[in-house]
BALOBA-1460 file (C-alpha; in Angstrom, 3 decimals):
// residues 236
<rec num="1" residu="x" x="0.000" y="0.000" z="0.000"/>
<rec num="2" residu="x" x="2.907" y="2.787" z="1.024"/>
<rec num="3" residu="x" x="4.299" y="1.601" z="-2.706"/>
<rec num="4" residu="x" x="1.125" y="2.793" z="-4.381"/>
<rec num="5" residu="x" x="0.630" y="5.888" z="-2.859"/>
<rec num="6" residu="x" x="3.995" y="6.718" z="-3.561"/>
<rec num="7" residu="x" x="3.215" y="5.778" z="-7.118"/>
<rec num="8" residu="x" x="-0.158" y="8.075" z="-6.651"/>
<rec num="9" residu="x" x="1.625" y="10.863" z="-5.265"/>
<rec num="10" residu="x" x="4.295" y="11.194" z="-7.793"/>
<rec num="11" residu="x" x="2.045" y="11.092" z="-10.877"/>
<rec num="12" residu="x" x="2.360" y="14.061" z="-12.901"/>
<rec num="13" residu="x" x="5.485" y="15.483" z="-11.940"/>
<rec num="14" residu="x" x="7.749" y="15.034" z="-14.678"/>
<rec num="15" residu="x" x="11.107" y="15.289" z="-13.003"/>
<rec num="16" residu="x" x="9.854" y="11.814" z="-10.240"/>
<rec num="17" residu="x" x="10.505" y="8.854" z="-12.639"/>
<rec num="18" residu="x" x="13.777" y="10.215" z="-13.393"/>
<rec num="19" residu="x" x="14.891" y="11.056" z="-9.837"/>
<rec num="20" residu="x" x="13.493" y="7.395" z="-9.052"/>
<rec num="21" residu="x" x="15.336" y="5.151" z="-12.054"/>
<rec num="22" residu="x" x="18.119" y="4.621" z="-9.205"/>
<rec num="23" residu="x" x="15.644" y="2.676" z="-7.646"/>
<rec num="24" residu="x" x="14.448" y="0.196" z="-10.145"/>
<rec num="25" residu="x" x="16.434" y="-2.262" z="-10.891"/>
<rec num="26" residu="x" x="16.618" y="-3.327" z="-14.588"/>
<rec num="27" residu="x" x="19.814" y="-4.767" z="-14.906"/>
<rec num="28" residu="x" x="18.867" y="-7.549" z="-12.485"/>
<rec num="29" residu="x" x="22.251" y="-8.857" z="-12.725"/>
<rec num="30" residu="x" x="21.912" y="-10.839" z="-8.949"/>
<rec num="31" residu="x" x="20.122" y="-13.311" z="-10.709"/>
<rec num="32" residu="x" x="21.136" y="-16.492" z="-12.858"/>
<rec num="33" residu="x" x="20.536" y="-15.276" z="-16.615"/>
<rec num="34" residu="x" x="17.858" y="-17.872" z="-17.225"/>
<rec num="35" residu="x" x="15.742" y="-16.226" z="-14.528"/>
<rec num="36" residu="x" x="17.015" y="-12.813" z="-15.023"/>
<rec num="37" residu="x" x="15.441" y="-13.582" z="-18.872"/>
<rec num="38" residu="x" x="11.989" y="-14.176" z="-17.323"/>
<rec num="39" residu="x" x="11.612" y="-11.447" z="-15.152"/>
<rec num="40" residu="x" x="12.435" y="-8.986" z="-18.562"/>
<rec num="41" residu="x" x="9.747" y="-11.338" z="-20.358"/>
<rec num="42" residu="x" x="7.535" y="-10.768" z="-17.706"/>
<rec num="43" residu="x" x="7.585" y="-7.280" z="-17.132"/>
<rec num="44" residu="x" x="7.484" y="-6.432" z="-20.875"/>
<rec num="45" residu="x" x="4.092" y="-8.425" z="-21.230"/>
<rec num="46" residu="x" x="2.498" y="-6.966" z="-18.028"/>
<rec num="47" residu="x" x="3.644" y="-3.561" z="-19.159"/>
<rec num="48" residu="x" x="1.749" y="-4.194" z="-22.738"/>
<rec num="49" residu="x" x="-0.951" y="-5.836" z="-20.804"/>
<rec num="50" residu="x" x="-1.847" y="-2.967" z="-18.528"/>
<rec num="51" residu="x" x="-1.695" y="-0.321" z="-21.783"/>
<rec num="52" residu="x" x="-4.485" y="0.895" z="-23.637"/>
<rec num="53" residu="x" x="-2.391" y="2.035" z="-26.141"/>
<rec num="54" residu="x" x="0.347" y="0.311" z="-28.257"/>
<rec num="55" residu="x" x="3.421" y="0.429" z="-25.912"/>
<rec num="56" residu="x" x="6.608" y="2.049" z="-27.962"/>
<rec num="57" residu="x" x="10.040" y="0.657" z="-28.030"/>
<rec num="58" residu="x" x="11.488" y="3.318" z="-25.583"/>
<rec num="59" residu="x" x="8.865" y="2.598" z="-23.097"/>
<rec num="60" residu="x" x="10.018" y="-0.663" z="-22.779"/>
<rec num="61" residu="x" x="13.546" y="-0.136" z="-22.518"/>
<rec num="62" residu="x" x="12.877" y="1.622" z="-19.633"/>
<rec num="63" residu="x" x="12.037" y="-1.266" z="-17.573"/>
<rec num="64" residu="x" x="14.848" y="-4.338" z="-19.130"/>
<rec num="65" residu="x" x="18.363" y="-4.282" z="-18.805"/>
<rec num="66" residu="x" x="20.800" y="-2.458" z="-21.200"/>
<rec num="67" residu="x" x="22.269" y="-5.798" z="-22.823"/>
<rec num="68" residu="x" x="18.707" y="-7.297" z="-23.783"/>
<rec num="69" residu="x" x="17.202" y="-7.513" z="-26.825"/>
<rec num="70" residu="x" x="13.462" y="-6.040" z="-26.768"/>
<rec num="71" residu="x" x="12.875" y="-7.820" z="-30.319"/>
<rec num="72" residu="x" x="14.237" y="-11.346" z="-28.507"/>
<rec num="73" residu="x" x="12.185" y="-10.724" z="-25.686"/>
<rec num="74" residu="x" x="9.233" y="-10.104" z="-27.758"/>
<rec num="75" residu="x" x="9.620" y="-13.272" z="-30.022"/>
<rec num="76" residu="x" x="9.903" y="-15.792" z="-26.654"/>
<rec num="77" residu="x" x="6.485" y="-13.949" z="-25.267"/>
<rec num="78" residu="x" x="4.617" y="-14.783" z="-28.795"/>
<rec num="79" residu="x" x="6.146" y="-17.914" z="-29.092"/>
<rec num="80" residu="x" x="4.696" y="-18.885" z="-25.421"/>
<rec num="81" residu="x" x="1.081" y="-17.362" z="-26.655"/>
<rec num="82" residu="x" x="1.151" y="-19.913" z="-29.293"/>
<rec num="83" residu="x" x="-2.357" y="-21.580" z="-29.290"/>
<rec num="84" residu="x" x="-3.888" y="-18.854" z="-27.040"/>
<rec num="85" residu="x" x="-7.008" y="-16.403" z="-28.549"/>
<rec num="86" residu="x" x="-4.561" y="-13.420" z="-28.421"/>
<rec num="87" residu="x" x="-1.189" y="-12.498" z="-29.635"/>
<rec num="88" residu="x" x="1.279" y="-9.388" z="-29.290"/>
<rec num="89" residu="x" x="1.373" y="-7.828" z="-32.495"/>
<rec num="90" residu="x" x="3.263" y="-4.871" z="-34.081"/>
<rec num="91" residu="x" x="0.461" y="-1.934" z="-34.448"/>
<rec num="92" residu="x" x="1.024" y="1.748" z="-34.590"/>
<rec num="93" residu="x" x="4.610" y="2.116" z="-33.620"/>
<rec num="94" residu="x" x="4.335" y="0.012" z="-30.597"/>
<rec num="95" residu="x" x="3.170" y="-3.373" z="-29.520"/>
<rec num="96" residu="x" x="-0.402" y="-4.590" z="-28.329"/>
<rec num="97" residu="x" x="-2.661" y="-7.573" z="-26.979"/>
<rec num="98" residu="x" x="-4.642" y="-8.090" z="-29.812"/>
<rec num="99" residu="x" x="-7.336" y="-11.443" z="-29.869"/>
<rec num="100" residu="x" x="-7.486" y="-13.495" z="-33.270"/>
<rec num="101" residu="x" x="-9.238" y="-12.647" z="-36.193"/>
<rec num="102" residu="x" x="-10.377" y="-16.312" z="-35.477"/>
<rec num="103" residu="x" x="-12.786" y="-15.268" z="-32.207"/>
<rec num="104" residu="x" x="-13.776" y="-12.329" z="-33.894"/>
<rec num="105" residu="x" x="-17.413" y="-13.820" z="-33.989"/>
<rec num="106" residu="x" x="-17.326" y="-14.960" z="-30.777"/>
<rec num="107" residu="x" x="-16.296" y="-11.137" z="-29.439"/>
<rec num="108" residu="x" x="-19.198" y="-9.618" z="-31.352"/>
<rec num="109" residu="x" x="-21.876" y="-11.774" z="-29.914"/>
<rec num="110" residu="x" x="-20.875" y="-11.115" z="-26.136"/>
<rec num="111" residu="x" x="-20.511" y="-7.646" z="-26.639"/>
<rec num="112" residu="x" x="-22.827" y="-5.039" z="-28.297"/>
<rec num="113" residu="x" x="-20.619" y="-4.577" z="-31.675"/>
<rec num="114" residu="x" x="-23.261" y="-1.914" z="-32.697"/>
<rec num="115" residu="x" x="-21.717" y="0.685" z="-30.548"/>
<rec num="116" residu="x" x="-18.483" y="-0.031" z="-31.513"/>
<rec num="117" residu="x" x="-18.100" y="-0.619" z="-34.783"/>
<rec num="118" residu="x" x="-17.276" y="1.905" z="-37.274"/>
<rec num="119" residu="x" x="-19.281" y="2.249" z="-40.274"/>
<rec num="120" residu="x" x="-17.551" y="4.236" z="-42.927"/>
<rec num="121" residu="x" x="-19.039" y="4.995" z="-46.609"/>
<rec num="122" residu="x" x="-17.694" y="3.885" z="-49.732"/>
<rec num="123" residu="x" x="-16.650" y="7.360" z="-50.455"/>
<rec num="124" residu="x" x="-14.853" y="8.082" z="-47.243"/>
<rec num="125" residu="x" x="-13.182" y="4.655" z="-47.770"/>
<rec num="126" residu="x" x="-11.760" y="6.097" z="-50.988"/>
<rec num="127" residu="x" x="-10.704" y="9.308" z="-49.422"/>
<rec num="128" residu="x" x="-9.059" y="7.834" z="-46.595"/>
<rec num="129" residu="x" x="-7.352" y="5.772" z="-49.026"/>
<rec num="130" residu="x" x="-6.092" y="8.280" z="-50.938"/>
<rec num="131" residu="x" x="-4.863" y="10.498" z="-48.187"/>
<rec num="132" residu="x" x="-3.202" y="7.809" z="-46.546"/>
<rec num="133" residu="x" x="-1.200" y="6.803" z="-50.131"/>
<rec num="134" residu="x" x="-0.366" y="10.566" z="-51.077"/>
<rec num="135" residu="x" x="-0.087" y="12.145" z="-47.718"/>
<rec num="136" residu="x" x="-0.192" y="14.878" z="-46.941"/>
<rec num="137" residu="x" x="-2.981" y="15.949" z="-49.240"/>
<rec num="138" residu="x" x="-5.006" y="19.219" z="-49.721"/>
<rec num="139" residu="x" x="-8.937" y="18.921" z="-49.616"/>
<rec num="140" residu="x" x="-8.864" y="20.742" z="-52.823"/>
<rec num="141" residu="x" x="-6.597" y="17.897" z="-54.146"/>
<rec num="142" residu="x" x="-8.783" y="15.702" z="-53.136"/>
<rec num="143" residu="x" x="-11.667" y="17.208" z="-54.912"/>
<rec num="144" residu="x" x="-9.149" y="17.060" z="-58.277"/>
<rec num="145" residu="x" x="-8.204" y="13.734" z="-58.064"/>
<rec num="146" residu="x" x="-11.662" y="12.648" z="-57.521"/>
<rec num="147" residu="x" x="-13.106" y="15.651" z="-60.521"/>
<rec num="148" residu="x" x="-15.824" y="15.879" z="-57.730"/>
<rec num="149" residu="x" x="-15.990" y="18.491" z="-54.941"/>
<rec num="150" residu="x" x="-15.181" y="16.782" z="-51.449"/>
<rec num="151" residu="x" x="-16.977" y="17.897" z="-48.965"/>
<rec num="152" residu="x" x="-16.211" y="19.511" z="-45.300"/>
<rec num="153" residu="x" x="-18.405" y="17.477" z="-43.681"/>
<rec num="154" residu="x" x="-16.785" y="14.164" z="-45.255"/>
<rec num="155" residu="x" x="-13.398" y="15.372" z="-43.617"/>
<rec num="156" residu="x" x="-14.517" y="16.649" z="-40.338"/>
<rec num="157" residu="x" x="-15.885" y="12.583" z="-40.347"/>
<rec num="158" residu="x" x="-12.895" y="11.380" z="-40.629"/>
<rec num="159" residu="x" x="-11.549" y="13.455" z="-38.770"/>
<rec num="160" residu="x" x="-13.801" y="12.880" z="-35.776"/>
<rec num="161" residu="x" x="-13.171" y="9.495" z="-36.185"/>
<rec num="162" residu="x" x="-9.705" y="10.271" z="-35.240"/>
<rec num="163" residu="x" x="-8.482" y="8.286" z="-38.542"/>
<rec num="164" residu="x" x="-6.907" y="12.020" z="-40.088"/>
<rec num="165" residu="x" x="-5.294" y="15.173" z="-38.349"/>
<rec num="166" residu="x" x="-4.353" y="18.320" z="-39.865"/>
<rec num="167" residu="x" x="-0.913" y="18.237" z="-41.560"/>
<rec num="168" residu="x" x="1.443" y="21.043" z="-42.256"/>
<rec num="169" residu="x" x="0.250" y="24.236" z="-44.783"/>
<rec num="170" residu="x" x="0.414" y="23.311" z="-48.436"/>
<rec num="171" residu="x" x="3.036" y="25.727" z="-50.242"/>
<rec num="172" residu="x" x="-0.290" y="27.119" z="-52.103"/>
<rec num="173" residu="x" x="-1.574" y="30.492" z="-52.157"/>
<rec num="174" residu="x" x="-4.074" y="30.879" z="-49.052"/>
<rec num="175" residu="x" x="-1.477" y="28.184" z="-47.330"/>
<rec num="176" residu="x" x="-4.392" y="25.278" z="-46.823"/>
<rec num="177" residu="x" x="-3.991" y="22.760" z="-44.571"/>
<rec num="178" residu="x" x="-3.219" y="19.125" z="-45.642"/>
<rec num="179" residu="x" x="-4.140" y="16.062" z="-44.281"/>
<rec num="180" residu="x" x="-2.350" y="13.275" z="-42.986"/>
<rec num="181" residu="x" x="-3.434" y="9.831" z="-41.062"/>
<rec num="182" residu="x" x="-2.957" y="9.345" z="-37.439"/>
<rec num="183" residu="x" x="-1.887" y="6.190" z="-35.279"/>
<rec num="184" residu="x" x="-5.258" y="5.471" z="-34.554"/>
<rec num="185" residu="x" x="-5.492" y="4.916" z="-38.509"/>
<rec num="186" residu="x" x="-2.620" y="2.174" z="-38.125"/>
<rec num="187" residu="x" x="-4.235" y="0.761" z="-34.872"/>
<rec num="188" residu="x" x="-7.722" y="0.482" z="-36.420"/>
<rec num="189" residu="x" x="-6.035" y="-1.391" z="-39.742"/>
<rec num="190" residu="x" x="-3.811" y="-2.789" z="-37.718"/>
<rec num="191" residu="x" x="-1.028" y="-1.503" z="-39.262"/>
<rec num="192" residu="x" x="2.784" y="-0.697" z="-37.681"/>
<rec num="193" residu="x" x="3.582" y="1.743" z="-39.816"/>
<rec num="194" residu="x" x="3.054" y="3.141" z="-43.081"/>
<rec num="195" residu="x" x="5.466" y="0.886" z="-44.874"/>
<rec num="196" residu="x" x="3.157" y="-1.716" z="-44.071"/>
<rec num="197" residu="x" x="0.272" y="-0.245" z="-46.901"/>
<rec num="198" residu="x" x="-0.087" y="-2.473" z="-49.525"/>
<rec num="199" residu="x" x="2.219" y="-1.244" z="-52.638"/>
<rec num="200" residu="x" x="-0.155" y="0.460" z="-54.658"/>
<rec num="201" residu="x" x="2.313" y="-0.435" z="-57.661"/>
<rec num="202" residu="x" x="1.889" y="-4.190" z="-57.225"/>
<rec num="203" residu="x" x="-1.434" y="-3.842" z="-56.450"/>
<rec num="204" residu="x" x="-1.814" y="-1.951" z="-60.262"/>
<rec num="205" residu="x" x="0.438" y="-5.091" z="-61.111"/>
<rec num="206" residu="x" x="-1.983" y="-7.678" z="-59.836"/>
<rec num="207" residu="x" x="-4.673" y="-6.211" z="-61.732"/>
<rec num="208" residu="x" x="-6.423" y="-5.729" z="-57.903"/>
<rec num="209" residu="x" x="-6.658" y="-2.121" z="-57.872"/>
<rec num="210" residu="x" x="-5.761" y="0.759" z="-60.808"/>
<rec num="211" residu="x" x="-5.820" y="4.641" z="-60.135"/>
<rec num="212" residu="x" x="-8.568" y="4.933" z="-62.893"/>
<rec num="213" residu="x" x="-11.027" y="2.185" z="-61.187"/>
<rec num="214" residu="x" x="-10.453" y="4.454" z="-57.627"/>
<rec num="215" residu="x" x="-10.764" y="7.854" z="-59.526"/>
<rec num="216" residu="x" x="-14.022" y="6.240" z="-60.944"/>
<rec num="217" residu="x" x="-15.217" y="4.984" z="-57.301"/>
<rec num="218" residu="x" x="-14.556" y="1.088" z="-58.286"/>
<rec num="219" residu="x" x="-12.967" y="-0.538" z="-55.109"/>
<rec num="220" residu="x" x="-11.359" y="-3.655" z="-55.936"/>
<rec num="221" residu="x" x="-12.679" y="-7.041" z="-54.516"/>
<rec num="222" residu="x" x="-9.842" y="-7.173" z="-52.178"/>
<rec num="223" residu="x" x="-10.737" y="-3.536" z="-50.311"/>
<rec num="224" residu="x" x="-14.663" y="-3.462" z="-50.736"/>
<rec num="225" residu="x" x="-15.417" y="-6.460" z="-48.273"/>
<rec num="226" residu="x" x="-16.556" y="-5.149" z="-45.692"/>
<rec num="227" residu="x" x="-15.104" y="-1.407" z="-46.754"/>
<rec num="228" residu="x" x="-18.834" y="0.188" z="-46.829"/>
<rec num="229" residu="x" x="-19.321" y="-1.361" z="-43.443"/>
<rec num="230" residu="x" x="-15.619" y="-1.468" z="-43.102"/>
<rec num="231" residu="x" x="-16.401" y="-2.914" z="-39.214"/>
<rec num="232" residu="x" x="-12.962" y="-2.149" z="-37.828"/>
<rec num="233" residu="x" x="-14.648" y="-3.362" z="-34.736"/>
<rec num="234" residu="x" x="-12.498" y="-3.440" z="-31.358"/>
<rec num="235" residu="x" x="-8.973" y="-5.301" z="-31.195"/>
<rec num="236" residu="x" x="-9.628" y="-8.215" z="-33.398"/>
C-alpha cells in the first residue's frame, strides 16, 4: 500500500521517474541469466498488458536491462502465446494484446458490436485511401483527383473518427492545410507503420486495384469487403 501511494503521489510530476530510475532495478544482474530472462519477459508483457495504447520501443527499454534484446524478448512472449485467442502484435509504432481474427465472432456476440463498430461509406473509404497513399494531401486535391468536390463534412468525419489530423500548410496560395493519417489509422487497420500499406504499384500489377477504377469509385474485390461497413470493430 505505502508503494502505491507513492506511485499516486508522484504522478504528474515530470522530473519523479527520473529522480526514481536509481531505484528500479533493470539490470537484475543478482540473478542467474535464465531467470534474469523471465523477469524482462515478464515485465514487458504486463507492461503491454496494462496499456491501452500500443506500448513504444522506448517505453520498454525503460524497464529491461541495457544488454537485452526487446525484439528477442518479444519473439519468446509470442512464441509462449502460441495456441492462445490473443497475440502481441506490431500496431502503430508500438506493440499490443490483440485477440485473433479467429474469435472475432465470438467477441461480437458477447458484446454489443453496434456501438463499436465503425461504419464508414464507400466514399470516405476512398478518401481515406487516398490520403493515406499521397499524404499529406489538400482537400482541394482531393476534390481534383476525384473531378468531384469533397466535402467539409466528409473530412470533419474522418476526422472525428480520429483516422486524419491536420498536416502542415500546403506551399499554395491561401497556405491550406493538408491532411495526414494518425496512429489510430494504423491501430484500427492494424497496421505498424506506413510501410506496411499495400504497394499500390503491385497492387496496379496484380490487376487488384488501378488509379482509374479508384478515380471512378470502383474498389477492388480485395478492399470493398466489408469497406462500406468497413467494421474495424475493437482489437480483433
Amino acid at each position: 500500500m505505502a508503494e502505491a501511494t507513492r506511485t499516486r503521489r508522484g504522478k504528474g510530476r515530470p522530473d519523479d521517474g527520473r529522480s526514481n530510475d536509481h531505484l528500479f532495478d533493470r539490470e537484475l544482474d543478482h540473478l542467474p541469466p535464465e531467470v534474469r530472462w523471465r523477469e524482462w519477459m515478464n515485465r514487458v508483457e504486463a507492461t503491454i498488458f496494462a496499456a491501452s495504447e500500443p506500448v513504444g520501443r522506448d517505453t520498454l527499454a525503460r524497464i529491461v536491462g541495457k544488454t537485452c534484446s526487446i525484439d528477442l524478448l518479444i519473439d519468446d512472449i509470442r512464441e509462449e502465446l502460441r495456441g492462445r485467442p490473443y497475440d502481441l502484435v506490431a500496431v502503430a509504432g508500438g506493440w499490443k494484446h490483440l485477440t485473433r481474427p479467429a474469435y472475432a465472432d465470438a467477441i461480437r456476440t458477447a458484446v454489443d458490436a453496434r456501438e463499436r463498430a465503425v461504419d464508414l461509406t464507400q466514399s470516405e473509404v476512398l478518401v481515406l485511401m487516398c490520403i493515406a497513399y499521397f499524404q499529406p494531401i489538400t482537400r482541394g486535391e482531393l476534390s481534383s483527383f476525384f473531378s468531384k468536390e469533397i466535402s467539409r463534412d466528409l473530412i470533419g468525419n474522418l476526422r472525428a473518427l480520429g483516422f486524419i489530423a491536420s498536416g502542415p500548410r500546403a506551399p499554395q496560395p491561401g497556405a491550406p492545410y493538408t491532411y495526414v493519417t494518425t496512429q489510430s489509422f494504423l491501430l484500427e487497420f492494424g497496421l505498424d507503420t506506413l510501410r506496411d500499406l499495400p504497394d499500390f504499384e503491385a497492387l496496379e500489377d496484380a490487376g487488384l486495384l488501378s488509379k482509374e477504377k479508384l478515380l471512378a469509385g470502383d474498389i477492388a474485390p480485395g478492399f470493398s469487403d466489408g469497406a462500406s461497413e468497413i467494421g474495424v470493430e475493437f482489437d480483433e
